[in-house]
VOLOKE-740379 format. One line per 2 residues: their letters; for each residue y, z, x of C-alpha. Coordinates in Angstrom, 2 decimals, m for minus. Layout:
% VOLOKE-740379
A = Y,Z,X ~ ...
This chain:
% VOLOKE-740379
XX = 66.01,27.41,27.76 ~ 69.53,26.50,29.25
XX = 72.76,28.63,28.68 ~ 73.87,27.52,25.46
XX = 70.42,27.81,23.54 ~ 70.37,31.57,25.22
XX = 73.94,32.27,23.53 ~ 73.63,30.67,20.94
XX = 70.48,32.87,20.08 ~ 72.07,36.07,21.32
XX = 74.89,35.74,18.98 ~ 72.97,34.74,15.94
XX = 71.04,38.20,17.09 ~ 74.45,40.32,17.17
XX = 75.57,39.15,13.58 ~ 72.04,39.69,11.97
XX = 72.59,43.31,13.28 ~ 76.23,43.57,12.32
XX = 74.73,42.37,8.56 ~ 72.08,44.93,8.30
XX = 74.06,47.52,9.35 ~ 76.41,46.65,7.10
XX = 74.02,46.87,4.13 ~ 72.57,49.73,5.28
XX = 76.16,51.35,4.83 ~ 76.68,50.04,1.70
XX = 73.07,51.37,0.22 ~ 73.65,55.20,1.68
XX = 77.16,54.90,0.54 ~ 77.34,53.94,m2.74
XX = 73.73,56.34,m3.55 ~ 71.14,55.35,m6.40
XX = 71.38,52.35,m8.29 ~ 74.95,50.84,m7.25
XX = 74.04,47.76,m9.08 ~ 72.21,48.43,m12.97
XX = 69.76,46.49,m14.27 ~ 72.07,46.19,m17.22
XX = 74.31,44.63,m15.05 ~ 71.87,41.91,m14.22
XX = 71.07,41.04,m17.48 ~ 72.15,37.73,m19.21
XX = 74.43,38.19,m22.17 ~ 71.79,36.12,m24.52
XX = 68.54,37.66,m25.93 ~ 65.35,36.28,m26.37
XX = 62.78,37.34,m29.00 ~ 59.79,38.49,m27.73
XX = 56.41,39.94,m29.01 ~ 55.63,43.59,m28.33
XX = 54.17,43.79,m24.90 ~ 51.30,45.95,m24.35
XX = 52.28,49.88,m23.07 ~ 50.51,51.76,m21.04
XX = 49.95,55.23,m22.05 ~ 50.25,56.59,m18.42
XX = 53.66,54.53,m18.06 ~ 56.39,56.75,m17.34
XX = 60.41,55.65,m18.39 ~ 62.76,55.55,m15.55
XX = 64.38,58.81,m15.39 ~ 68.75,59.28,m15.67
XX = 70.47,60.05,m12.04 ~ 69.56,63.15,m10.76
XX = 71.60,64.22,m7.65 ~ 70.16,65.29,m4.87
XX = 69.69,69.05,m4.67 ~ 70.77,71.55,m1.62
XX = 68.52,73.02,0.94 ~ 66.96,75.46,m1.65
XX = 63.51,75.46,m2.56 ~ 62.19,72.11,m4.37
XX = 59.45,71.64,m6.91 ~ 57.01,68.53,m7.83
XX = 58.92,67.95,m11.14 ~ 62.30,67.64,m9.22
XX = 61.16,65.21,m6.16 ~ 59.35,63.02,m9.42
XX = 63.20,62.71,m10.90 ~ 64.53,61.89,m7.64
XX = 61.66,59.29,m7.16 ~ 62.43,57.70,m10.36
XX = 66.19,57.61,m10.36 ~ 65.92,54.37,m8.53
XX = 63.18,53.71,m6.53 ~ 63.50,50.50,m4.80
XX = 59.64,48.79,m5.54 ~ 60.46,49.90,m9.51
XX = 63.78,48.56,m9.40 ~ 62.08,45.26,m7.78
XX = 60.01,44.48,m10.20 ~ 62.28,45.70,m13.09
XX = 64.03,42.95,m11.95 ~ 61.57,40.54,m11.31
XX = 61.13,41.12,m15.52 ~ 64.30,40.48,m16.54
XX = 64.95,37.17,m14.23 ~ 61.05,35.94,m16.05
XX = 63.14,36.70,m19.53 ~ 65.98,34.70,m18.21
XX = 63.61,31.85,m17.81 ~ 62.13,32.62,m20.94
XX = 65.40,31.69,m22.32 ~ 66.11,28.91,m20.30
XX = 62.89,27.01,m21.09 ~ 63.17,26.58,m24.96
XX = 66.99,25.36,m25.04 ~ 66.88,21.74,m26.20
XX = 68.27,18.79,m23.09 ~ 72.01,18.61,m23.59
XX = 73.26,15.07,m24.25 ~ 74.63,12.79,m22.21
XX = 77.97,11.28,m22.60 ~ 79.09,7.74,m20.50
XX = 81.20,5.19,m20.26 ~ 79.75,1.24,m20.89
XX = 81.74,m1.79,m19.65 ~ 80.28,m5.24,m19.96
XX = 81.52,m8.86,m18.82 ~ 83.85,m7.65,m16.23
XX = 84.22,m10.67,m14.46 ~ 85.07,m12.79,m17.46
XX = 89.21,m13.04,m17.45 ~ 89.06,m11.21,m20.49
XX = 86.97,m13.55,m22.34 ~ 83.68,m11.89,m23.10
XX = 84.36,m8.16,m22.05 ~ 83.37,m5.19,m23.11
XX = 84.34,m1.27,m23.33 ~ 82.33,0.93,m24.83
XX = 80.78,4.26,m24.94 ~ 77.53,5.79,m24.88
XX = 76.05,8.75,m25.66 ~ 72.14,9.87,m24.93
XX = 69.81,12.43,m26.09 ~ 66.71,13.41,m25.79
XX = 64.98,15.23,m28.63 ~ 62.10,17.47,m27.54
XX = 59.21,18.38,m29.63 ~ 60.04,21.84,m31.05
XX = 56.42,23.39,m30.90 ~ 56.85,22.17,m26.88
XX = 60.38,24.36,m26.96 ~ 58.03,27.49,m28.16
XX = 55.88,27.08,m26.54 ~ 56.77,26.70,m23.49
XX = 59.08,30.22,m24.61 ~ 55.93,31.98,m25.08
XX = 54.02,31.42,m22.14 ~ 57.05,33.01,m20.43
XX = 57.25,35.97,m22.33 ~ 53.50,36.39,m21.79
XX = 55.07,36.83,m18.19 ~ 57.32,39.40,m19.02
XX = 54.98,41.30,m20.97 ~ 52.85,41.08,m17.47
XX = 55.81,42.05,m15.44 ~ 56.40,44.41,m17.77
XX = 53.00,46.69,m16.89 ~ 53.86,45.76,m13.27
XX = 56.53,48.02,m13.67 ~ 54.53,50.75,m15.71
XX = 51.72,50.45,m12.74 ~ 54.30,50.58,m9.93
XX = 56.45,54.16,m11.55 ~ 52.70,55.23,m11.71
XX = 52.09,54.44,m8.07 ~ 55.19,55.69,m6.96
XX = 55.03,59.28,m9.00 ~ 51.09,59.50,m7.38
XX = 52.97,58.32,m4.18 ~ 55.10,61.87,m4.31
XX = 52.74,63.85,m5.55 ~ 50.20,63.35,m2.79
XX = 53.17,63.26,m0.29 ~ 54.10,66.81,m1.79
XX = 50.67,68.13,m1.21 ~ 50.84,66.96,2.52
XX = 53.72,68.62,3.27 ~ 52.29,71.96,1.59
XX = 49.23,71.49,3.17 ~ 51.06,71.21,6.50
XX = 53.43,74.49,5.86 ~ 50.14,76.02,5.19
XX = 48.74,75.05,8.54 ~ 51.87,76.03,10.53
XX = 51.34,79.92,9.18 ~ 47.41,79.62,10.05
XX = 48.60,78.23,13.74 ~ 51.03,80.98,13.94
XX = 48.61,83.81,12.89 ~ 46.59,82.47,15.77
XX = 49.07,82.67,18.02 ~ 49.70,86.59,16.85
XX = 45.73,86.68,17.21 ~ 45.91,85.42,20.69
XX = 48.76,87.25,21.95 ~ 47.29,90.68,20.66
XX = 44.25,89.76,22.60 ~ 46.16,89.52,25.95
XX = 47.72,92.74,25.08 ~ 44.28,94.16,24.83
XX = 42.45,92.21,27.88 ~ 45.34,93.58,30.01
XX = 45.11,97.32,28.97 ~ 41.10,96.90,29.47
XX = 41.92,95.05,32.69 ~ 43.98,98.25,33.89
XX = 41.33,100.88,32.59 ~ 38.85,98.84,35.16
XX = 36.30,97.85,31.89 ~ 37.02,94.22,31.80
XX = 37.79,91.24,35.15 ~ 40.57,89.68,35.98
XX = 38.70,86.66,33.82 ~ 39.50,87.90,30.72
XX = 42.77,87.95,30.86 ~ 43.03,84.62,32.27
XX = 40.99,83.55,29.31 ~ 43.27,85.36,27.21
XX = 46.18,83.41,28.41 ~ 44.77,80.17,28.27
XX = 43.93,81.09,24.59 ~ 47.47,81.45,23.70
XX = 49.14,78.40,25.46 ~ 46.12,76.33,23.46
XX = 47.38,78.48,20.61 ~ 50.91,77.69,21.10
XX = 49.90,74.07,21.75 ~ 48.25,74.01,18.34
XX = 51.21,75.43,16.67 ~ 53.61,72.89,17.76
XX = 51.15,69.90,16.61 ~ 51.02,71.78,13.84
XX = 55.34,71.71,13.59 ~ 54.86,67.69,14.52
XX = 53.09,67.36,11.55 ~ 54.89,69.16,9.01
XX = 58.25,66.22,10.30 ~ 55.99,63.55,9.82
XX = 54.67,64.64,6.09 ~ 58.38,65.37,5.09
XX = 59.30,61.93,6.63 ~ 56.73,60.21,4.55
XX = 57.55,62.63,1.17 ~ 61.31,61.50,1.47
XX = 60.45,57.69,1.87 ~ 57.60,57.82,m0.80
XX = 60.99,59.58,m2.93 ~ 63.44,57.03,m2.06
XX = 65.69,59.44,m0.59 ~ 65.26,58.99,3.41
XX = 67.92,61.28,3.52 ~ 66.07,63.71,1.96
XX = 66.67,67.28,4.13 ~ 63.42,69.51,4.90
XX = 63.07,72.17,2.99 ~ 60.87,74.48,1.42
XX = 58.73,73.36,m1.70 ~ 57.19,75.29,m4.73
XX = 53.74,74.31,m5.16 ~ 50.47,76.12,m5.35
XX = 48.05,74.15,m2.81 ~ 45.82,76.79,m3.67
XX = 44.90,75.97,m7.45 ~ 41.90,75.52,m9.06
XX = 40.63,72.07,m9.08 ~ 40.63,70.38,m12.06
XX = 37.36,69.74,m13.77 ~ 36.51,65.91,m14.18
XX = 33.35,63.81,m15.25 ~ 33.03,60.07,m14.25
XX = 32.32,58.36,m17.30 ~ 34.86,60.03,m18.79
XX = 37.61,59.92,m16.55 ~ 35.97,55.88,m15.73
XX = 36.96,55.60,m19.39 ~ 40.51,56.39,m19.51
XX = 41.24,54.88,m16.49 ~ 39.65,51.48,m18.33
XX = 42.07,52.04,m21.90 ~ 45.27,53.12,m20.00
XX = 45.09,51.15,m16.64 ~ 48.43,49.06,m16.72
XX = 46.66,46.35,m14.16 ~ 44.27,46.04,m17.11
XX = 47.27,45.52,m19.55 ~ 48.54,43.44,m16.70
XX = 45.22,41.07,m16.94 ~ 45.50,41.00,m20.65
XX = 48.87,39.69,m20.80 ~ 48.02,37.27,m17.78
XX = 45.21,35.92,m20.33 ~ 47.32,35.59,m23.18
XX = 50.22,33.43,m21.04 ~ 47.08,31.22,m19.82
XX = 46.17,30.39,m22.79 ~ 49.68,30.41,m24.49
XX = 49.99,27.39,m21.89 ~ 46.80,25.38,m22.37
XX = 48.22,25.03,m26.37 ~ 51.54,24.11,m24.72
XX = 49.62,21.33,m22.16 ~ 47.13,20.41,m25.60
XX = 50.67,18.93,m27.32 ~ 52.06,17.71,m24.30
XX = 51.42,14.00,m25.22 ~ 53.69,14.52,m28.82
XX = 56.19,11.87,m27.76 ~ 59.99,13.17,m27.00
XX = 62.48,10.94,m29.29 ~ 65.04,9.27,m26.64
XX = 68.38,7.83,m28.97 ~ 71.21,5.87,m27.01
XX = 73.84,5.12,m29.27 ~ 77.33,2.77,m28.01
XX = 80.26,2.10,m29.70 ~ 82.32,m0.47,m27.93
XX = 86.38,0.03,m29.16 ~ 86.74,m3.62,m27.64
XX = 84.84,m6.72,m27.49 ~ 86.43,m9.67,m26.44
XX = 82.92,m11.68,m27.18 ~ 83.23,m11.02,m30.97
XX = 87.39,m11.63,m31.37 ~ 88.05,m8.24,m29.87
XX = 86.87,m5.94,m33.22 ~ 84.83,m2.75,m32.41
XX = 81.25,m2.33,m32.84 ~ 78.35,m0.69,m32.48
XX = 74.25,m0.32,m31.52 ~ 71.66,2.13,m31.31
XX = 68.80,2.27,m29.38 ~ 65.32,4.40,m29.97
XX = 62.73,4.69,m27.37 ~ 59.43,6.05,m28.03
XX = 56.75,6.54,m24.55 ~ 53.42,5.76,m25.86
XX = 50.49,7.83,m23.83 ~ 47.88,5.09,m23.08
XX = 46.36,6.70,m19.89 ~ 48.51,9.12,m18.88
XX = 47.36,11.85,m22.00 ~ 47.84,14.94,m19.76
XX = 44.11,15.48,m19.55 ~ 44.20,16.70,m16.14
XX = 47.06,19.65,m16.69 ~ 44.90,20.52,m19.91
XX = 41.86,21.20,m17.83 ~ 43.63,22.69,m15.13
XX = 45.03,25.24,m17.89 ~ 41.37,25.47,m19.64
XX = 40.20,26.80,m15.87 ~ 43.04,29.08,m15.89
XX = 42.37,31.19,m19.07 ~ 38.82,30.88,m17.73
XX = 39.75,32.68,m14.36 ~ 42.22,34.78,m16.04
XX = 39.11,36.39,m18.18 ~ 37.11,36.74,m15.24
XX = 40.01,38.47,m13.45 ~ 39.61,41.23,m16.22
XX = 36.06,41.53,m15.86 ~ 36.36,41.56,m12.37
XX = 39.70,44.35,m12.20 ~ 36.73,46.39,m14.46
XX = 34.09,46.69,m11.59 ~ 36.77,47.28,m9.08
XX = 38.21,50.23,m10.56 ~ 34.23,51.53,m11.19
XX = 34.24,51.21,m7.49 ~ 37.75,52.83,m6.74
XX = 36.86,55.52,m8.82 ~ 33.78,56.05,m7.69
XX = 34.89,56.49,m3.99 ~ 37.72,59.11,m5.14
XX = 35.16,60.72,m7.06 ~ 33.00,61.20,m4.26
XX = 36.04,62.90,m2.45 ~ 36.99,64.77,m4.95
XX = 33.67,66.15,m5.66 ~ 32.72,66.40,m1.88
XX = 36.44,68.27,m1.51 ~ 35.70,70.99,m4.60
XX = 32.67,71.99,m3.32 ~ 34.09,72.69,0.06
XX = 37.26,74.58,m0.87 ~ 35.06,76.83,m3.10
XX = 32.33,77.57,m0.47 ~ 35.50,78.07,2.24
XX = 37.27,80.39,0.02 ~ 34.23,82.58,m1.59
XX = 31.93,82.70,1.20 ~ 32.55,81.38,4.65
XX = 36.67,82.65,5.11 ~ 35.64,86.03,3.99
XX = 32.59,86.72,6.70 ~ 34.86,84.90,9.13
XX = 37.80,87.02,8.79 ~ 35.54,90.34,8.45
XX = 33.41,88.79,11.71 ~ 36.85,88.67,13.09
XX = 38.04,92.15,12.68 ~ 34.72,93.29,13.60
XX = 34.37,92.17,16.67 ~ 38.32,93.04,17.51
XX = 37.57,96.42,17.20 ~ 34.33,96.78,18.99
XX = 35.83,94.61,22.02 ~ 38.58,96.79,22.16
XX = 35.86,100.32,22.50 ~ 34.62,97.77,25.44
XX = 31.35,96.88,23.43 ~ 32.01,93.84,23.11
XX = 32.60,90.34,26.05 ~ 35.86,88.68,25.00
XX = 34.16,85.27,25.16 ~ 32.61,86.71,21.82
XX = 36.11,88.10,20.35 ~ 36.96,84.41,21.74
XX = 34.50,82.32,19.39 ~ 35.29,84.94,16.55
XX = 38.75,83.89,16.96 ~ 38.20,80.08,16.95
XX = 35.78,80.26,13.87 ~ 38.02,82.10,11.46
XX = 41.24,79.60,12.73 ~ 39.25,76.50,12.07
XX = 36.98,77.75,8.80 ~ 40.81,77.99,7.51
XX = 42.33,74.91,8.61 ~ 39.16,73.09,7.36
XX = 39.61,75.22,4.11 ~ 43.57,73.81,4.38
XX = 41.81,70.34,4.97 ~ 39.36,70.24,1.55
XX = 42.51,71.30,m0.33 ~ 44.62,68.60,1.04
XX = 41.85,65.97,0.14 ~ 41.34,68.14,m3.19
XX = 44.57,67.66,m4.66 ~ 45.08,64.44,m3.35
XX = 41.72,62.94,m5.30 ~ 42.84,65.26,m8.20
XX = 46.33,63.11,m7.98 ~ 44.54,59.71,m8.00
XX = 41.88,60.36,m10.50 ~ 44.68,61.47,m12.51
XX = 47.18,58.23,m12.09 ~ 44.71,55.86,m12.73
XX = 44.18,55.46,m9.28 ~ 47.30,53.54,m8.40
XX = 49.43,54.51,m4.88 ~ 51.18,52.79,m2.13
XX = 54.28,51.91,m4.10 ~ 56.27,51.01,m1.19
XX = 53.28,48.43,m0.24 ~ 53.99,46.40,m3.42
């Protein structure tokens, strides 16, 4: 690459990053929203038919600032999500630019207006000046038609934008968990950091009365730097959840802070056929499939009429006509195209195989949410009975294991590598405990939401 090429390239480089930090100003700067939908919006309306609503869907909620460093709850990061998230405000717009074309696609051809001269070259003898105008008049039904078949779109884009407040509300909500699971686990590190330190304390004072080696304390030691090494893993983790709740939220800027939330609940009861049920009348990909149907088949009517012939008039009026004495006239032409082979056959069964694949999308969106549902279940089922048996059965003996042998290694009846495994069995029965909640409420969420996340993957 010579010279040129190379700055040539690095300059195109420098003002793609001058742009994006420009917009990047511009979006923190002028906060949620600095351009409304309403805004967008074209000043005509369209009739349309009542699109299908899904009961989960959720209405876009008004601006909610952004609060202080004070404690925040699940109902409050939800409001900030849907001020003006930007994979809702997408597709919001993505409907309104389909009812645009909605519009756009049943306005009649405008006519055409000319200018006709005839006979030029004829010293004035036979010439002609005239004017023409042209219009095409399409079939009506064709107009509707093809009006329809676009707001069949709509009404699709229109549970695209249910689905995707859905997935972005599950989005926060198992984002919120996270970061409450990961508080949680920075206390249980921290507690086994106390735990550790007090048994240095105790392996040195056993170390000076002569009952224990110089190998316990050592031991000791190493158990709190593996301790502290846990605890700041467990700090690394808590950023990264809080990074991911404030980018699920829309709100990057988002400051940590403490949340109110009870990880601890108890789950929620659910049975599959039941919960397979509702996810099947309320899913708005369903409703999405069921619109997508009726716009396939809205369009194979529109192809089945495509051969009504369009009515082409051409009408002139000449003000001068040197051929006929000079006095004005006038003529009118109609054209007609007659369909002899070209009948449209092969759009009408392209649209047949489209309603045909747009049904089998709906039976096919069925099985696949039997089979998302079924994997979540599994969790969540797998998840319940693991929290339960942590928190009736195993964190109890642990912690009572734990005190037990505390005390008798500190009467010297005890070897610390036994206080040692006590130790590491009652931290790690409650981070898995922490672990089965996480995955609890985080099933819980999806079962709930129809099973719809990843917003910002849209």
């Amino acid at each position: 690459m010579d010279a040129p090429s190379i700055s040539s390239n690095v300059t195109r480089e420098m003002n793609f990053r001058r742009r994006l930090n420009i917009l990047l100003a511009i979006a923190f700067a002028s906060g949620p929203c600095s351009l409304g939908l309403s805004q967008l919006s074209s000043t005509a309306t369209v009739t349309e038919a009542t699109p299908f609503t899904a009961a989960s869907s959720v209405s876009v909620a008004a601006y909610v600032p952004l609060p202080d460093n004070s404690s925040l709850s699940l109902d409050e990061l939800e409001a900030l999500a849907l001020q003006c998230h930007p994979s809702i405000e997408r597709v919001s717009a993505l409907a309104n630019a389909a009812r645009g074309r909605a519009l756009q696609v049943g306005l009649q051809p405008n006519p055409s207006l000319g200018f006709l001269g005839q006979q030029l070259g004829s010293n004035g003898l036979a010439e002609q000046y005239g004017v023409t105008l042209d219009k095409e008049f399409v079939d009506r039904d064709k107009l509707s038609l093809n009006r329809a078949t676009i707001l069949q779109e709509v009404r699709q884009l229109e549970q695209e934008v249910a689905a995707t407040q859905q997935r972005v509300l599950n989005d926060v909500r198992i984002a919120f968990f996270k970061v409450l699971r990961a508080q949680q686990q920075i206390d249980a590190n921290r507690q086994l950091v106390e735990i550790s330190e007090k048994g240095v304390a105790v392996a040195e004072a056993l170390l000076k009365a002569q009952e224990v080696g110089r190998v316990d304390t050592l031991q000791a030691a190493i158990e709190v730097e593996s301790a502290k090494l846990q605890l700041q893993t467990a700090e690394n983790r808590y950023r990264a959840a809080w990074q991911d709740l404030a980018a699920v939220s829309g709100h990057p800027m988002l400051p940590p802070q403490p949340l109110e939330g009870d990880l601890f609940a108890p789950a929620k009861p659910f049975d599959f056929e039941q919960e397979l049920a509702r996810v099947q009348q309320q899913s708005p990909e369903l409703f999405a499939i069921v619109a997508s149907i009726d716009r396939a088949r809205t369009n194979l009517r529109r192809q089945q009429i495509e051969t009504r012939p369009n009515v082409s008039v051409q009408g002139l009026v000449n003000w001068r006509d040197n051929g006929t004495s000079g006095d004005p006239n006038a003529g009118i032409a109609v054209t007609v195209p007659i369909p002899v082979r070209n009948r449209n056959q092969g759009a009408i069964q392209e649209a047949r195989y489209q309603v045909y694949a747009a049904e089998q999308q709906f039976t096919q969106r069925q099985l696949e949410l039997r089979q998302r549902l079924a994997t979540v279940f599994e969790k969540y089922s797998n998840a319940q009975l693991q929290s339960e048996r942590y928190r009736e059965a195993i964190l109890p003996k642990a912690e009572e294991t734990l005190n037990l042998v505390r005390k008798t290694y500190e009467s010297g009846e005890a070897g610390f590598l036994l206080l040692l495994t006590s130790q590491r069995t009652y931290i790690q029965s409650r981070l898995a405990y922490l672990e089965a909640l996480e995955t609890l409420r985080v099933s819980e969420t999806e079962i709930q939401g129809l099973l719809l996340r990843d917003g910002l993957a849209l």
